[in-house]
C-alpha positions as CSV (number, residue, x, y, z in Angstrom):
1,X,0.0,0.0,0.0
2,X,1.2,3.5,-0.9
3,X,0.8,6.7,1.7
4,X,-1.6,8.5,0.8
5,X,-0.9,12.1,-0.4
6,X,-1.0,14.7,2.4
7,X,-4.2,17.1,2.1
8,X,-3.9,20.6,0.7
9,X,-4.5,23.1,2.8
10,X,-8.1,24.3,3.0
11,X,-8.6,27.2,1.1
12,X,-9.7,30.2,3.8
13,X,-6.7,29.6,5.4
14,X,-4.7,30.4,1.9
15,X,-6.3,33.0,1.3
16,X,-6.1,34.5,4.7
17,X,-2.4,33.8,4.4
18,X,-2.0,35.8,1.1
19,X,-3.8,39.0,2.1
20,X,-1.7,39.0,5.5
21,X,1.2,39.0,3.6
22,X,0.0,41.8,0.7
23,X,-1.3,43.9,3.6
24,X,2.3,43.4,5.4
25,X,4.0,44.5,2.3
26,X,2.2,46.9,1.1
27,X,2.5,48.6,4.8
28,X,6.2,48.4,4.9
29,X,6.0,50.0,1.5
30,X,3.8,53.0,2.5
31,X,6.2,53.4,5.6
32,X,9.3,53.3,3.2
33,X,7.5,56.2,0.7
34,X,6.8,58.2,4.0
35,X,9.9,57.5,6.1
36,X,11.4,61.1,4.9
37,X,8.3,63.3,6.1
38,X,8.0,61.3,9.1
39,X,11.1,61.3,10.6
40,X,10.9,65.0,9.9
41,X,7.8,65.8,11.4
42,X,8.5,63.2,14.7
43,X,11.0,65.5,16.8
44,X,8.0,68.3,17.4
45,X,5.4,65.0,17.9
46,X,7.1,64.1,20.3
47,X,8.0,67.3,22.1
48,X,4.1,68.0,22.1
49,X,4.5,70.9,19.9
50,X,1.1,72.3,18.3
51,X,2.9,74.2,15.2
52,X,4.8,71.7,12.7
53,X,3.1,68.4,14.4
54,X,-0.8,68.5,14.7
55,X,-1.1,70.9,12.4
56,X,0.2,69.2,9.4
57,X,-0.4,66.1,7.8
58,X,3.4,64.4,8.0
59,X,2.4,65.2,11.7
60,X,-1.2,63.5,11.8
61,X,-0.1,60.6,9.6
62,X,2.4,60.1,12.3
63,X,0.2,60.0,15.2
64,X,-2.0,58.0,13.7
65,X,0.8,55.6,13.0
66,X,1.3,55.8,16.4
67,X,-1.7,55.3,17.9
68,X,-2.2,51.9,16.2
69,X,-0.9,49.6,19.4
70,X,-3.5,51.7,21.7
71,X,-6.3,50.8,19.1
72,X,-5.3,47.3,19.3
73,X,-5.2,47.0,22.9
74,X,-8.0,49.0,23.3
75,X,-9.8,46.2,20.5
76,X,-8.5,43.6,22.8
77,X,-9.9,44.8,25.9
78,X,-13.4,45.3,24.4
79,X,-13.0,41.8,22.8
80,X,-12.2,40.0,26.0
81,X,-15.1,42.0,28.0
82,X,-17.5,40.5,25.2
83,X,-16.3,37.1,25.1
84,X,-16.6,37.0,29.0
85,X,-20.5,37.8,28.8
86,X,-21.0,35.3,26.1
87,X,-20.9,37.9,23.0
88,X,-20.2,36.7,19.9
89,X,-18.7,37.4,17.6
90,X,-16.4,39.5,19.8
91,X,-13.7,40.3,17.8
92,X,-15.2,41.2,14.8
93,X,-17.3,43.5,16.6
94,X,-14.1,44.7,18.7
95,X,-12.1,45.1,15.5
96,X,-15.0,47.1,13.5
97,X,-15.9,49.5,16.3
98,X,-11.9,50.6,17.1
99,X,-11.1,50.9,13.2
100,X,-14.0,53.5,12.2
101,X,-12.6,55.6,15.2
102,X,-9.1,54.9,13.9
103,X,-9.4,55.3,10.5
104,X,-12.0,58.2,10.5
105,X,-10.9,60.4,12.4
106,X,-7.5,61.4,11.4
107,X,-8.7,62.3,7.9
108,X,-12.0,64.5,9.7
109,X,-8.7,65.7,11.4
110,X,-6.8,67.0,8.3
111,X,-10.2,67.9,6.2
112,X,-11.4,70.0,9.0
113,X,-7.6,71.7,9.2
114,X,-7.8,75.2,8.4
115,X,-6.3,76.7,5.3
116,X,-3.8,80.0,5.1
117,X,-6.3,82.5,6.5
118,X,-9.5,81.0,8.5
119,X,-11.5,83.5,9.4
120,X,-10.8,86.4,7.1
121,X,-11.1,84.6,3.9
122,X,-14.6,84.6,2.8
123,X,-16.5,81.0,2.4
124,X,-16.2,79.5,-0.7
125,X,-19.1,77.5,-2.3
126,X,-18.8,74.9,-5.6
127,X,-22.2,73.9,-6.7
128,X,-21.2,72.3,-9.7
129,X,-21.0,68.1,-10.2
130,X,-17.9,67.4,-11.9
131,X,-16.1,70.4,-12.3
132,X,-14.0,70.0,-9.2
133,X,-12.3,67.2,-10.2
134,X,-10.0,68.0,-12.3
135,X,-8.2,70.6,-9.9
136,X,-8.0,67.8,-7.2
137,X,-5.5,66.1,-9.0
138,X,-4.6,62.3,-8.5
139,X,-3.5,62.7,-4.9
140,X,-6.6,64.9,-3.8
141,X,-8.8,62.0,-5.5
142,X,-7.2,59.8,-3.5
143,X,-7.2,61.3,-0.1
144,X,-11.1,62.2,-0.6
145,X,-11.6,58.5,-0.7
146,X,-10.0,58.0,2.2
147,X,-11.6,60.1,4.4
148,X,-14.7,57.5,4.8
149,X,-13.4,54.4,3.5
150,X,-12.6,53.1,7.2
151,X,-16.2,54.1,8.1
152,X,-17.5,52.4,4.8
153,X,-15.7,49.1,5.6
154,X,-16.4,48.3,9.4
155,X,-19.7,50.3,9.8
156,X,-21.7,47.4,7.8
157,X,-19.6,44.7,9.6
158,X,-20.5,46.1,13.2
159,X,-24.4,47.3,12.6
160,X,-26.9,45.0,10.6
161,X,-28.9,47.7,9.5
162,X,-26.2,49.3,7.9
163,X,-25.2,46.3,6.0
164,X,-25.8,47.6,2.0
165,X,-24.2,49.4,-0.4
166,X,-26.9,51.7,-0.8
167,X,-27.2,52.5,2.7
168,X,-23.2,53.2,2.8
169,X,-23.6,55.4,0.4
170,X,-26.0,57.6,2.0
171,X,-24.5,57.3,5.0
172,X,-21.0,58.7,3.6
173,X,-22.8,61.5,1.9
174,X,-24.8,62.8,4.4
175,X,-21.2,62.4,6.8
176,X,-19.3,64.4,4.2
177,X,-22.3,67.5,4.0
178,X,-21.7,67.8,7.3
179,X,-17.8,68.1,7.0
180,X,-18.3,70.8,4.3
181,X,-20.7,72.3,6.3
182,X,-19.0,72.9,9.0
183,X,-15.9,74.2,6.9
184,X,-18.2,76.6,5.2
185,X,-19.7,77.6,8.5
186,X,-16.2,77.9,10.8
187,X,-14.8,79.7,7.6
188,X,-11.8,77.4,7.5
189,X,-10.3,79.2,4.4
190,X,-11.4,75.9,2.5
191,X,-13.9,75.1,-0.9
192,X,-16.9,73.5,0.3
193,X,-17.7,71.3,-2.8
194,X,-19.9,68.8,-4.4
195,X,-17.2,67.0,-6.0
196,X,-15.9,66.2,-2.6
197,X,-19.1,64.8,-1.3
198,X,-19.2,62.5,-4.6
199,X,-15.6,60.9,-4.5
200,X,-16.4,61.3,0.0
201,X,-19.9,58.7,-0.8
202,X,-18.2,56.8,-3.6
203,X,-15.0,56.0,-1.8
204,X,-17.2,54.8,1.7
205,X,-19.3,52.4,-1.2
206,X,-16.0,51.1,-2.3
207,X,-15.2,50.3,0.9
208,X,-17.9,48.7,1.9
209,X,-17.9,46.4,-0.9
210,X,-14.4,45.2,-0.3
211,X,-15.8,44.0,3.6
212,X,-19.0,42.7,1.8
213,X,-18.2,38.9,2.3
214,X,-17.3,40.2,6.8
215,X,-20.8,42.1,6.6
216,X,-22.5,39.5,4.9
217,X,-21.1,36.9,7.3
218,X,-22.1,39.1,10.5
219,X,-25.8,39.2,9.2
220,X,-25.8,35.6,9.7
221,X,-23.9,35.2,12.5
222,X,-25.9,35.3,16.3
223,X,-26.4,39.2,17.8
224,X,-25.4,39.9,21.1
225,X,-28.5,39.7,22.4
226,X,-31.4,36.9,22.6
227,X,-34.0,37.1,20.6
228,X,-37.4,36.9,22.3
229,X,-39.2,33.8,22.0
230,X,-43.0,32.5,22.9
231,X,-44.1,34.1,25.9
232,X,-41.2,36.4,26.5
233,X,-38.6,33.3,26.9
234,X,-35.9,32.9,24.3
235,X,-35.8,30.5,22.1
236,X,-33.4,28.2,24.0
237,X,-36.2,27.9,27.0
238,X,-39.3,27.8,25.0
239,X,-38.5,24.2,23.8
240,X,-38.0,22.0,26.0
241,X,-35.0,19.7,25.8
242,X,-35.9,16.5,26.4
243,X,-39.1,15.9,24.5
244,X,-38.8,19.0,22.0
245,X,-42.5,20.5,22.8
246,X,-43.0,23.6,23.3
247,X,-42.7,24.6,27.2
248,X,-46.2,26.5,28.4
249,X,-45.3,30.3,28.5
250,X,-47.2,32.6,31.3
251,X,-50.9,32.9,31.1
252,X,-52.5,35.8,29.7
């Protein structure tokens, strides 16, 4: 008799394996195209200086940077809590909460930064789909759909009723009218425009459909709380485990 040939390897675990390893490299690589800016920006970071640090965005790329071993033990801490009362599943939920904070923020952070002369220049208003674009330039595109994309990708992964493109879509256009509402209102020297609340919505849609296979999982998965059953019991005590009848709920 001949050994039989030893199984593949099933193919979740593959695939897990290869986007841990793109989203390593492609990490390192977006630390080696930054390295320069950082380094620059890190002395007056660290010093807790306002001007050069929080103020810029080598400095708020850098705190955020940062900041990513606090998210993850603060991910941790909310997963174990969860897992202790029987939550599940506790560190998807964990994960998806801590990364729209995280990844939202520090771009509300540098849209909401103010321009040359807040306060004295006067508010700036572009009405008109499409015409925007072109002035943003490749790196403005980009950044603009970044500022939801975080919020896009866990929010349908963390609420059910949030779990459709559609609803994503809405939900990262009505979020980026009130960000150029608020710069057209504070007078942050800044263009509140259409075009930004397009590529804002379209870039949070993107997102979500990257985590659609998550989200669609989590819809199917058990919520954190039980769902009420015949009588007021849950499911679990309204059947009765031995004989599989129905147990008699409180009388009228």
């Amino acid at each position: 008799m001949t050994p039989s040939a030893p199984l593949p390897p099933p193919p979740r675990r593959t695939r897990r394996t290869v986007l841990t390893c793109l989203a390593v490299l492609g990490l390192a690589g977006a630390l080696y195209a930054v390295r320069g800016p950082l380094m620059m920006s890190a002395p007056r970071c660290m010093a807790g200086r306002w001007h050069g640090c929080f103020d810029t965005f080598n400095g708020v790329v850098l705190m955020t940077l940062v900041a990513v071993p606090l998210s993850l033990l603060v991910a941790g801490a909310m997963a174990l809590r969860r897992r202790a009362a029987g939550r599940a599943p506790a560190w998807r939920m964990s994960l998806a909460e801590v990364g729209m904070v995280h990844g939202t923020v520090p771009f509300l952070w540098l849209t909401l930064m103010p321009g040359a002369a807040p306060g004295i220049a006067p508010a700036r208003v572009s009405l008109v789909p499409l015409r925007d674009l072109v002035t943003m330039g490749t790196l403005g595109i980009v950044g603009n759909l970044l500022v939801f994309a975080s919020l896009g990708f866990f929010a349908p992964v963390r609420f059910a009723a949030l779990a459709s493109v559609p609803r994503i879509l809405a939900l990262g256009a009505g979020c980026s009218i009130l960000v150029e509402s608020a710069q057209y209102v504070f007078r942050l020297d800044r263009v509140s425009s259409v075009d930004d609340v397009l590529v804002n919505a379209t870039g949070a849609a993107a997102a979500a459909l990257a985590s659609r296979h998550w989200w669609r999982t989590a819809a199917e998965a058990p919520t954190d709380r039980p769902r009420p059953g015949i009588g007021g019991l849950t499911r679990a005590s309204a059947v009765s485990p031995a004989s599989g009848t129905s147990a008699p709920g409180p009388a009228a």
